[in-house]
DOGUFI-488263 format. One record per residue: residue number from 1; x, y, z of N, C-alpha, C in turn; residue in three letters. Coordinates in steps of 0.001 Angstrom, whole numbers. Layout:
REM DOGUFI-488263
NUM|X|Y|Z|X|Y|Z|X|Y|Z|Ala
...
//
This chain:
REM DOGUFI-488263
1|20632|964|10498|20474|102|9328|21311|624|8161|Unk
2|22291|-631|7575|22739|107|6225|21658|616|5268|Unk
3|21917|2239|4905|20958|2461|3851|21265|2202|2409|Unk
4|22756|1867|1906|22135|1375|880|22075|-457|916|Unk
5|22052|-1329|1267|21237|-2426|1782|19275|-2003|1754|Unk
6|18760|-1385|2273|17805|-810|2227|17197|-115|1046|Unk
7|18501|685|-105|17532|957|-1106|18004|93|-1968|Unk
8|18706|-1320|-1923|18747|-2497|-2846|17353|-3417|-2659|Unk
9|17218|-3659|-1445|15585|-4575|-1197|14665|-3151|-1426|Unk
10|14505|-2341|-1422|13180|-1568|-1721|13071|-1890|-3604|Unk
11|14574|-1706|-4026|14355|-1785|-5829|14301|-3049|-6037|Unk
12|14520|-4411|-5320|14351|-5285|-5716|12643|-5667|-6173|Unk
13|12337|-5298|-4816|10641|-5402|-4391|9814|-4490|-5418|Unk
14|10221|-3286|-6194|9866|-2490|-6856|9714|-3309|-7931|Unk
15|11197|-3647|-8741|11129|-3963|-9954|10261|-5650|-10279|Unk
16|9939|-6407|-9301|8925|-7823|-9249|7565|-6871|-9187|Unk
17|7402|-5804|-8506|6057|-5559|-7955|5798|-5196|-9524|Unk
18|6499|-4260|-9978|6222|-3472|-11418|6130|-4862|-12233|Unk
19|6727|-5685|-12401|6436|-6482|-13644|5078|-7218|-13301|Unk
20|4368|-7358|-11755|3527|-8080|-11370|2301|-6841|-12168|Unk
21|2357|-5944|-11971|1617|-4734|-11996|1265|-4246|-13217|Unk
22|2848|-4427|-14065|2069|-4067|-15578|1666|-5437|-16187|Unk
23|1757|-6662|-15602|1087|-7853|-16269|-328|-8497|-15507|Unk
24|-900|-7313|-15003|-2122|-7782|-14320|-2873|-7317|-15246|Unk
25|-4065|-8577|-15617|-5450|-8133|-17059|-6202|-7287|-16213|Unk
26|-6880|-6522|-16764|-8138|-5628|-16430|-9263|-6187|-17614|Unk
27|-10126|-5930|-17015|-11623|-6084|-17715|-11760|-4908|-19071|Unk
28|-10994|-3645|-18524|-11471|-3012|-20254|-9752|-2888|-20779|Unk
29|-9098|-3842|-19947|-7796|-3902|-21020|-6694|-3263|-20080|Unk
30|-5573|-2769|-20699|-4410|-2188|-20002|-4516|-731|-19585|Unk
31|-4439|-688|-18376|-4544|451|-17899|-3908|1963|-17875|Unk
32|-4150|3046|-18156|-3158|3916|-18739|-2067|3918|-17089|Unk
33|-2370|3272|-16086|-918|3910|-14853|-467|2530|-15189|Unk
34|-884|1450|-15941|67|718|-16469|1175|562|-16971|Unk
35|1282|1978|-17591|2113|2306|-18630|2737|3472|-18032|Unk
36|2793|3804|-16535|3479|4785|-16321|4177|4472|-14864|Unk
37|5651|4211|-15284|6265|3623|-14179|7182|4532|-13613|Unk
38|7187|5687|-13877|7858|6475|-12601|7024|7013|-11451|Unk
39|5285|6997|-11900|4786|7286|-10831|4773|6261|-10111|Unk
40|4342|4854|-10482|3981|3455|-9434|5608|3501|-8856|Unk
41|6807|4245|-9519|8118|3644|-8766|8125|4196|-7723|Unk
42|7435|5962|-7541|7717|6572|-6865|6423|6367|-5011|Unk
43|5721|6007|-6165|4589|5479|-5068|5083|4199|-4370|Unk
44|5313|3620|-5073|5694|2247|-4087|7163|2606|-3378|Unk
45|8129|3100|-3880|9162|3622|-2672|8848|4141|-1750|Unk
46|8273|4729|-1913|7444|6178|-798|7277|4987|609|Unk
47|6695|4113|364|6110|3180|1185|7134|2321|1699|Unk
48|7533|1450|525|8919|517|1212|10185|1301|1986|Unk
49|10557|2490|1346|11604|3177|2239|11529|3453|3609|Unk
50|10071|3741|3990|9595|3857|5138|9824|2593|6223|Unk
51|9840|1440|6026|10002|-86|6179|10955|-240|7441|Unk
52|10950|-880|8011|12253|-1597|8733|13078|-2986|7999|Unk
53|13940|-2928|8438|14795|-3994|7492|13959|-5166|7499|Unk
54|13461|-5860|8384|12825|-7291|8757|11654|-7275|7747|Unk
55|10921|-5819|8025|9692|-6022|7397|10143|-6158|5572|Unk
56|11110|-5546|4960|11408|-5705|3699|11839|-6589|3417|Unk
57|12423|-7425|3947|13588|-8817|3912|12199|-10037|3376|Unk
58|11519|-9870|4341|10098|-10263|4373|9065|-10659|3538|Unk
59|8922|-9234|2825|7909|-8975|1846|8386|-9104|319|Unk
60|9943|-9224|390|10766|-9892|-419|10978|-10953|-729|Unk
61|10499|-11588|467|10790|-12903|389|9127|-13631|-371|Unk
62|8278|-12739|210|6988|-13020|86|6878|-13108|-1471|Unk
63|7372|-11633|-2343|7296|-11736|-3624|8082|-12265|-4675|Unk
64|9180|-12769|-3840|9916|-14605|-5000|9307|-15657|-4396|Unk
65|8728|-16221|-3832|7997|-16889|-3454|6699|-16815|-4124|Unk
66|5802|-16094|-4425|4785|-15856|-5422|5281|-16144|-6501|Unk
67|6429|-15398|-7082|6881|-15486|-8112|6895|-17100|-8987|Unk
68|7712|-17640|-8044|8491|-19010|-8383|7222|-19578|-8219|Unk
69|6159|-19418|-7863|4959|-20126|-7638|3696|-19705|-8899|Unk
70|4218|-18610|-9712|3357|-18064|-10751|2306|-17464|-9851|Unk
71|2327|-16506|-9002|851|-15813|-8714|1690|-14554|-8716|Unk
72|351|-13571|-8851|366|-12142|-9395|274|-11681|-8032|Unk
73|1046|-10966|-7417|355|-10612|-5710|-516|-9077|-5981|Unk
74|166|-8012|-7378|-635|-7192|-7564|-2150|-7830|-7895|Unk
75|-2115|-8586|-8799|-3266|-9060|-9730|-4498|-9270|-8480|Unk
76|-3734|-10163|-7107|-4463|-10241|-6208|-5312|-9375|-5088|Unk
77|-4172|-8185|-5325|-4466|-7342|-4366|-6073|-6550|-4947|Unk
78|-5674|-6200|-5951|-6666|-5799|-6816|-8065|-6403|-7074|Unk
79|-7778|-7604|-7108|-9278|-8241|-7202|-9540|-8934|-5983|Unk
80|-8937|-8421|-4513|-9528|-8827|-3289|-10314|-7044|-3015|Unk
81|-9923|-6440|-3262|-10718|-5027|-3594|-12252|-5079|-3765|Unk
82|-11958|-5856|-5317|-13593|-5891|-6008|-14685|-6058|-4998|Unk
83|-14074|-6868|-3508|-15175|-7366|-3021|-15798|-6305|-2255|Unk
84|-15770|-5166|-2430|-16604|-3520|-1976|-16739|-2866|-2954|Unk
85|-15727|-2476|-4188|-15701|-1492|-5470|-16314|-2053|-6279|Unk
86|-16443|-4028|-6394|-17497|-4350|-7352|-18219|-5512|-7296|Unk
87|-18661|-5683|-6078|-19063|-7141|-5237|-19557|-8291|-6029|Unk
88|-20209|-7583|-7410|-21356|-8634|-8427|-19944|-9470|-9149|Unk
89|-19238|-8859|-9587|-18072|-9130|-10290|-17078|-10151|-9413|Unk
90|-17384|-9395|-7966|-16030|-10583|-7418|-16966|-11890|-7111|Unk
91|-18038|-11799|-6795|-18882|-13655|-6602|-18037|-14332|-7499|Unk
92|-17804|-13520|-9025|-17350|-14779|-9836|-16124|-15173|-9976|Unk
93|-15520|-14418|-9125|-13948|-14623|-8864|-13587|-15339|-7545|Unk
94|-14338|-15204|-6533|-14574|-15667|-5288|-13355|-16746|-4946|Unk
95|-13889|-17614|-5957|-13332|-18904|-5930|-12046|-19269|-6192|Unk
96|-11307|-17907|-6615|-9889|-18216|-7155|-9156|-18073|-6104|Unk
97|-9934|-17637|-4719|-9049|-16946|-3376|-9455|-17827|-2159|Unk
98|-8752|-18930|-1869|-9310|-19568|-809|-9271|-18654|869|Unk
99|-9981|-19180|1260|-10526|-18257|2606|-9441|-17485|3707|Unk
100|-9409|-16832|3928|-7874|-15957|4835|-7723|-17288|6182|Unk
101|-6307|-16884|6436|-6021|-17604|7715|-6551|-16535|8683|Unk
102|-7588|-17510|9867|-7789|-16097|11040|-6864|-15384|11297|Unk
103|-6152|-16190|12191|-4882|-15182|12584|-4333|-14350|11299|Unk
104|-4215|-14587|10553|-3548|-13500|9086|-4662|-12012|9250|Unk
105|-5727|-12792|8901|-7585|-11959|9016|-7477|-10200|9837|Unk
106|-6714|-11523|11598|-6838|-10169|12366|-5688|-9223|12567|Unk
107|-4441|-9830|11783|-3288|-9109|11859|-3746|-7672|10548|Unk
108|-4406|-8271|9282|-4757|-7197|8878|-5615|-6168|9137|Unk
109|-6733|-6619|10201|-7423|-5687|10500|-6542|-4829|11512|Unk
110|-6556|-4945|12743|-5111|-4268|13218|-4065|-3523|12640|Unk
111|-3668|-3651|11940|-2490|-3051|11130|-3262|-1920|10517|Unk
112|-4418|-2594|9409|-5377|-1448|9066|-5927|-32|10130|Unk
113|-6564|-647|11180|-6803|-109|12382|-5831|1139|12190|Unk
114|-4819|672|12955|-3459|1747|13085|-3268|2581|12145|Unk
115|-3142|2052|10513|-2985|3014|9288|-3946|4557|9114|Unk
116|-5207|3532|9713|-6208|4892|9570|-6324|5578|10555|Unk
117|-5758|5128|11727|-5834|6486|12712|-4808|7529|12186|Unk
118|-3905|6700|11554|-2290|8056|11176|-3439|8613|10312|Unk
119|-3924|7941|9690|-4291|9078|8065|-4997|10618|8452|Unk
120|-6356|9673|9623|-6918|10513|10121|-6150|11813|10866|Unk
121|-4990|11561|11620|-4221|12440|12265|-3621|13493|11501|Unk
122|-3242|12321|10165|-2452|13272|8861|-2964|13915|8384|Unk
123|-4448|13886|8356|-5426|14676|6968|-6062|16251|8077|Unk
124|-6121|15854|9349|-6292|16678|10284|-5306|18020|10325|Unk
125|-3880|17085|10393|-2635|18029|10370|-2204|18787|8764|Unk
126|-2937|18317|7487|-2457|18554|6438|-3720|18571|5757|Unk
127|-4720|19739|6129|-6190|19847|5140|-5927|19904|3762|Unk
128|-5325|20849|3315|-5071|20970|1547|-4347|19882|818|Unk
129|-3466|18985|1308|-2765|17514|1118|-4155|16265|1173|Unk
130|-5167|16668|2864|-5955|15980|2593|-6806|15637|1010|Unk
131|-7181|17171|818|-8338|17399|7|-8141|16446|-1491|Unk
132|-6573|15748|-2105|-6634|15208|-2764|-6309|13554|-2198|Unk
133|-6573|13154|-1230|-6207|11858|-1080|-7462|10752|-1262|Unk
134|-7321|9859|-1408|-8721|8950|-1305|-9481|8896|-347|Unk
135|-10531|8829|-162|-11731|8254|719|-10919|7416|1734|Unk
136|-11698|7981|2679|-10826|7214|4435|-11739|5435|4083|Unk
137|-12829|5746|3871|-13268|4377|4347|-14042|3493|3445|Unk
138|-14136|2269|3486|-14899|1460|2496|-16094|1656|2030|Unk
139|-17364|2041|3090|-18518|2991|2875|-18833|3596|1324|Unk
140|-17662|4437|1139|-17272|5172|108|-17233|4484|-1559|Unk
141|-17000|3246|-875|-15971|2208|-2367|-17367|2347|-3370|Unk
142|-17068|2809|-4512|-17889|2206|-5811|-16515|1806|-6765|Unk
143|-17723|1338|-8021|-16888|1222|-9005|-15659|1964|-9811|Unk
144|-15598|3056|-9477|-15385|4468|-10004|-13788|4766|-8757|Unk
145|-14557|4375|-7185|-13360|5168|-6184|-13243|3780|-5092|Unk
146|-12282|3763|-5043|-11724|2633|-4312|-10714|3376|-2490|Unk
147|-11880|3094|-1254|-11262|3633|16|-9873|3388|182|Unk
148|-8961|3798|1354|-7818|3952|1825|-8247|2321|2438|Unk
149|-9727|2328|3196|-9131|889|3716|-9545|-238|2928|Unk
150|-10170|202|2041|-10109|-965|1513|-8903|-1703|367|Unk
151|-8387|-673|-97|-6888|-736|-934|-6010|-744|662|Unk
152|-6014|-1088|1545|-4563|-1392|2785|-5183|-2521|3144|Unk
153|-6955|-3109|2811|-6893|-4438|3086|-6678|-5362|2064|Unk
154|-6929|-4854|615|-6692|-5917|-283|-5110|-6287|-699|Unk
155|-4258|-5214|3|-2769|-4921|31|-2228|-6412|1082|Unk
156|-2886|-5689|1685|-2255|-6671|3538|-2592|-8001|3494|Unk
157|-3858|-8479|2205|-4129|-9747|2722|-3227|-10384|1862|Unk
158|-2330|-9591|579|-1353|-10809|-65|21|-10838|238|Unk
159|417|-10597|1679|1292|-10311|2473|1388|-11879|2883|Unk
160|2823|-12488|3784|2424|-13940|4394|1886|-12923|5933|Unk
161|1982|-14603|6869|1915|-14181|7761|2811|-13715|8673|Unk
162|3810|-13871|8423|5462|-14090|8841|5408|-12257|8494|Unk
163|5508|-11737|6978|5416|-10372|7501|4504|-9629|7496|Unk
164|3522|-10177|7657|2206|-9257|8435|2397|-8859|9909|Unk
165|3151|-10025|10756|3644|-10189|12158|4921|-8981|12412|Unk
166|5430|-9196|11389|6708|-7981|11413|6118|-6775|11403|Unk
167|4923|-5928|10740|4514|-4990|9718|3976|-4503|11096|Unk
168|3336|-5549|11833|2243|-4938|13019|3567|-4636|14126|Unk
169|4443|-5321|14103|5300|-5252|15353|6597|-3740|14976|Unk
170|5800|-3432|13804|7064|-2106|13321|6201|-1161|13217|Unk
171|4834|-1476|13074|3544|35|13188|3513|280|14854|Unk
172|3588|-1006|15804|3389|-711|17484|4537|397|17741|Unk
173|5953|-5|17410|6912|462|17265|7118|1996|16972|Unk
174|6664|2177|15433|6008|3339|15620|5413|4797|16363|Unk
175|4324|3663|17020|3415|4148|17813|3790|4836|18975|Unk
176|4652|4081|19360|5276|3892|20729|6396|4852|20726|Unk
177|7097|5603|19631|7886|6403|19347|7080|7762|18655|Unk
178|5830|7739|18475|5089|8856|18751|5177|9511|17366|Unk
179|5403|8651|15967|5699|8347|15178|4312|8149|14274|Unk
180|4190|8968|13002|2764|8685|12125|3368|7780|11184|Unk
181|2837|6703|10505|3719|6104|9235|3133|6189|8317|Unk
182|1648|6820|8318|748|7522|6935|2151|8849|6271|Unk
183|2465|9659|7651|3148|11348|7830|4188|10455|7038|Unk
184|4813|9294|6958|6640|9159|6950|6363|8964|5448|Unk
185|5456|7994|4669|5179|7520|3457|5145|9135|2520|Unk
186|4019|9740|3124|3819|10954|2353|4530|11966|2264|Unk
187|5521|11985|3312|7085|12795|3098|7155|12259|2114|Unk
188|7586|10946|2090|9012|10162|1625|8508|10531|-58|Unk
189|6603|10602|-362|6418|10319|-1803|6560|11957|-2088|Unk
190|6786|13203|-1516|6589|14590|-2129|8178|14564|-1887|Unk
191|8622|14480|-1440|10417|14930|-1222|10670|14269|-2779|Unk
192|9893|12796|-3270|10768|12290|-4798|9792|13128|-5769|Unk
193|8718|14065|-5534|7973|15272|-6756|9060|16707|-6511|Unk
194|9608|16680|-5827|10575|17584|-5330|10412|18492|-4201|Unk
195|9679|18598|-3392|9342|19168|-1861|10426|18850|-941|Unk
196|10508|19774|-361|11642|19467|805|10906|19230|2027|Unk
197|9390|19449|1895|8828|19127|3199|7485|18840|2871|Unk
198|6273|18333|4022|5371|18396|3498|4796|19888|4521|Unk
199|5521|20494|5133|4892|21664|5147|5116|22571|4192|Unk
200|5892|22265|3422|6051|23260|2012|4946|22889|883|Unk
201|4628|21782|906|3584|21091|-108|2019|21759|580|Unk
202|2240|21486|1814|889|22574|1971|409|23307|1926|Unk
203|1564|24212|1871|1645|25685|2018|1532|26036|539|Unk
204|1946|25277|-909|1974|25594|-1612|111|25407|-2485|Unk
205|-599|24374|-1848|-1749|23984|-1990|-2248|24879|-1802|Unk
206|-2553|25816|-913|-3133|26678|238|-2440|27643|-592|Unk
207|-1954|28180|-995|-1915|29622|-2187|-2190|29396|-3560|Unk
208|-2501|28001|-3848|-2891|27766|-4822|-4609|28116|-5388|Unk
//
């Protein structure tokens, strides 16, 4: 794959996601990681770099398409969340989100599926990396802490279906190459804090 083709759609997708992101309302107002866009740049690269071309072409396409349509896909992701971190709150939002397509439904659960076995594998292989990451599972969600799966389902459901189909057919892919894509993201986000590895990031936890 050309890579820089690859880091033009990752900054494209960045710079829509960021304007989606710092123009999403919150309930007690603007949020202080609102206002801080080298971490959300570095977080959301971390992730898209990891990508296959199809799946970015995709999710690009997904977010001018929102766009030109006026919806927030952050705004969404976020308040498909509420429905574990703040369930009383989302009844009254309920209604702004008409019901998932099945097939969409089970491509995210699947995909999810897969994410959390890497994490689990990752947090196994990387205890002191674990010790600051979020909560593996929804169980967990209050108001306060929001799970891994439940932020990769409120993520996945404002995806189309077109690349949800790609996303699952590049995690099998993955798989099948013996390949973690929790391990590739969390390189990709300590190599841009400056780590050359994440066995150096552990190692540095672990004398810490």
């Amino acid at each position: 794959m050309n890579e820089h083709l690859k880091e033009n759609l990752v900054k494209q997708i960045i710079d829509i996601e960021w304007e989606m992101f710092s123009n999403t309302s919150n309930i007690q107002g603007t949020a202080s990681c609102q206002e801080d866009y080298r971490t959300f740049e570095i977080n959301r690269y971390a992730q898209a770099i990891s990508w296959s071309q199809d799946v970015l072409e995709s999710y690009l396409n997904d977010l001018c398409e929102a766009k030109k349509n006026k919806r927030n896909l952050m705004a969404e992701k976020y308040a498909r969340m509420m429905q574990t971190t703040a369930p009383r709150e989302y009844e009254k939002i309920a209604h702004l989100f008409p019901p998932l397509d099945p097939e969409l439904q089970l491509l995210v659960e699947k995909i999810t599926a897969i994410f959390l076995d890497w994490e689990i594998h990752l947090r196994a292989k990387y205890v002191n990396l674990a010790n600051r990451s979020r909560p593996l599972y929804s169980s967990s969600d209050n108001s306060y802490t929001t799970s891994l799966e439940t932020y990769l389902r409120g993520e996945l459901t404002t995806y189309s279906l077109k690349t949800l189909k790609l996303y699952y057919s590049y995690a099998v892919r993955l798989n099948a190459d013996n390949l973690n894509g929790a391990e590739l993201i969390l390189e990709n986000m300590l190599k841009c804090y400056g780590f050359k590895s994440l066995q150096e990031a552990e190692a540095k936890l672990r004398e810490a």
